[in-house]
C-alpha positions as CSV (number, residue, x, y, z in Angstrom):
1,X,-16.8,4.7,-42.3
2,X,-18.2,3.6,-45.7
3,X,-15.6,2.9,-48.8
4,X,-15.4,5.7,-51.0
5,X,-15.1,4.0,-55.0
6,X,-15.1,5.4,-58.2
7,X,-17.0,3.6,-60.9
8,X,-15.6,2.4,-63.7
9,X,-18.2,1.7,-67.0
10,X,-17.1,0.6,-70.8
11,X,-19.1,2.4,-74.0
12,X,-18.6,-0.6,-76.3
13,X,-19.0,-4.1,-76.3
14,X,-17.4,-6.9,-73.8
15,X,-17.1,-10.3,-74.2
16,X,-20.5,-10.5,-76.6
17,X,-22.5,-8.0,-74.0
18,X,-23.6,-4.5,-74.7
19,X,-25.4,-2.7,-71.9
20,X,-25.7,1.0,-72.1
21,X,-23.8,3.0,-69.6
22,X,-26.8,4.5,-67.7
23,X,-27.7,1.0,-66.8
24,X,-24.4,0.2,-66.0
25,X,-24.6,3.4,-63.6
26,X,-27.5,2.0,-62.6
27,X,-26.0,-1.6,-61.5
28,X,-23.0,0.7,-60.0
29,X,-25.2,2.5,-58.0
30,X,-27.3,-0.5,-56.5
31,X,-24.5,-2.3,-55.8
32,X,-22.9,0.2,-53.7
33,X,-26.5,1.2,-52.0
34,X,-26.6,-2.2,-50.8
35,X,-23.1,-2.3,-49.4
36,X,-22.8,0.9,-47.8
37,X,-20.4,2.0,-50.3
38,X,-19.5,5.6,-51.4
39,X,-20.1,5.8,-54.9
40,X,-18.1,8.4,-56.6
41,X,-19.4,8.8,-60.6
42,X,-18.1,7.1,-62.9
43,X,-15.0,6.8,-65.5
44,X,-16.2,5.6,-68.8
45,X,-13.5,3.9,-71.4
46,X,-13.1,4.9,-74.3
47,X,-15.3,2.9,-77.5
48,X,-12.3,1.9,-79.5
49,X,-11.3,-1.9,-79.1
50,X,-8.8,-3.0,-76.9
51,X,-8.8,0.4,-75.3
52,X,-7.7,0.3,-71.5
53,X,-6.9,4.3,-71.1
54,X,-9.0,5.3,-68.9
55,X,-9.1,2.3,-66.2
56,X,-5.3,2.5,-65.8
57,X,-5.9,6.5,-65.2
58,X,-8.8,5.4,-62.8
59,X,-6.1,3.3,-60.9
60,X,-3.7,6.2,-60.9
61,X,-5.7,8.5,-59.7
62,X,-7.3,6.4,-56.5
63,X,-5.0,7.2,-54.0
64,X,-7.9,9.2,-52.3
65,X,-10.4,6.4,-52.8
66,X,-10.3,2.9,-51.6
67,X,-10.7,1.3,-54.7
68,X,-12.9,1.4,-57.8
69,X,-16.3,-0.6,-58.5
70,X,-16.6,-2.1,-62.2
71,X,-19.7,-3.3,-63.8
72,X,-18.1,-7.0,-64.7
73,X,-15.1,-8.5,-64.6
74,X,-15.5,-9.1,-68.4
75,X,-14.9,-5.8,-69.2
76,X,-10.9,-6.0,-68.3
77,X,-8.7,-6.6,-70.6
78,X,-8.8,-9.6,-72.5
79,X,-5.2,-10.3,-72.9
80,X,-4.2,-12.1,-69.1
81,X,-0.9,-10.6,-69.0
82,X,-2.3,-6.9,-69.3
83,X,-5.2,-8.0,-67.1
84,X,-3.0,-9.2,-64.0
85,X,-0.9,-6.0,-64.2
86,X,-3.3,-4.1,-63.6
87,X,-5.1,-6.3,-60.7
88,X,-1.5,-6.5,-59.1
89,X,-0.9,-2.7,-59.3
90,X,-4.4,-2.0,-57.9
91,X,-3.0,-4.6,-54.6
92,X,0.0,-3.1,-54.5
93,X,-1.5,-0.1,-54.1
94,X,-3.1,-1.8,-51.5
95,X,-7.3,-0.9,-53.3
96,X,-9.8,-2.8,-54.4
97,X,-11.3,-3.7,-57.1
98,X,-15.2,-4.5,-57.1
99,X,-17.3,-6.0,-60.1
100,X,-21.1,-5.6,-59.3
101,X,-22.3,-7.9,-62.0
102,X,-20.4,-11.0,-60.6
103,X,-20.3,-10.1,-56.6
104,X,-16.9,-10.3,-56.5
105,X,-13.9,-8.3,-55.1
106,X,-10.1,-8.5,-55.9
107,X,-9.0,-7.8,-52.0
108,X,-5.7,-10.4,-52.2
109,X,-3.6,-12.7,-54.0
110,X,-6.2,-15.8,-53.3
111,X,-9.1,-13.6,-54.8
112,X,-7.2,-12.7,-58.0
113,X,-6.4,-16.6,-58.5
114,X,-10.0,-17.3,-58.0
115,X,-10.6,-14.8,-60.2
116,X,-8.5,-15.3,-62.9
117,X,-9.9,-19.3,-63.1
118,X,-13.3,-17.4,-63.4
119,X,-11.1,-15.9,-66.4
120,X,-10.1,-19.1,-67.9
121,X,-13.5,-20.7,-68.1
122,X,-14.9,-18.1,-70.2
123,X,-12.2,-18.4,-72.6
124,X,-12.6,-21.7,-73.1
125,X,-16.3,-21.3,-73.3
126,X,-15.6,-19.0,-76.5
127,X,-13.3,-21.4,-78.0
128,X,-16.2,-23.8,-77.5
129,X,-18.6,-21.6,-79.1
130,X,-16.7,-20.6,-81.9
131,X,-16.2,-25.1,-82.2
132,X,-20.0,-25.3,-82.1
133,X,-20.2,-22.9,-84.7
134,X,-17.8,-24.2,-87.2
135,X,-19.5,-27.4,-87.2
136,X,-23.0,-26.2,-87.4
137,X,-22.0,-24.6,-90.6
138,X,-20.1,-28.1,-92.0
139,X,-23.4,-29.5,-90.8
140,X,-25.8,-27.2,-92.6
């Protein structure tokens, strides 16, 4: 029997990306055609920043479902504390979380570490950016 997700798609920007939602659908789609996966349409967050209504409503409401299927990991929140809460909740509720972008699946406690370290090095990449940045513009 094939996994039965629901998607899960942001309408605003993530991590300096923007891809429209039909594309994300799209990705969604693929990734679950390829796997075998149910794909059950998607939940799409709301545009304001920060915003993380509608994946914790996606999470309540999965019971039914054996997890949910994101476009990228980058899309979560931002803020690690908020972020593992909601990885641990979706574990304890014994789901999964897919990202399609990435490959990647939070299916235990070893994946979310992995994941989270995945987490850290993009942080620091910003900071590193934003470095680069500042001293182009000393530069200049």
């Amino acid at each position: 029997m094939s996994k039965k997700l629901r998607g899960y798609i942001s309408s605003r920007n993530f991590m300096g990306e923007r891809v429209p939602q039909h594309v994300q659908n799209i990705v969604l789609r693929n990734f679950c055609d390829q796997k075998n996966f149910q794909f059950f349409l998607s939940a799409s967050e709301y545009t304001m920043s920060n915003s993380f209504v509608i994946l914790k409503k996606t999470i309540d409401d999965i019971s039914n479902l054996d997890g949910i299927i994101a476009y990228s990991v980058f899309q979560m929140p931002y803020e690690d504390d908020e972020r593992l809460f909601l990885f641990k909740k979706i574990l304890k509720l014994k789901k999964v979380i897919y990202f399609a972008v990435e490959n990647l699946a939070i299916k235990n406690d070893k994946m979310l570490e992995k994941l989270e370290i995945l987490w850290k090095i993009r942080k620091s990449l910003d900071f590193s950016l934003k470095d680069l940045n500042s001293i182009r513009s000393y530069v200049n």
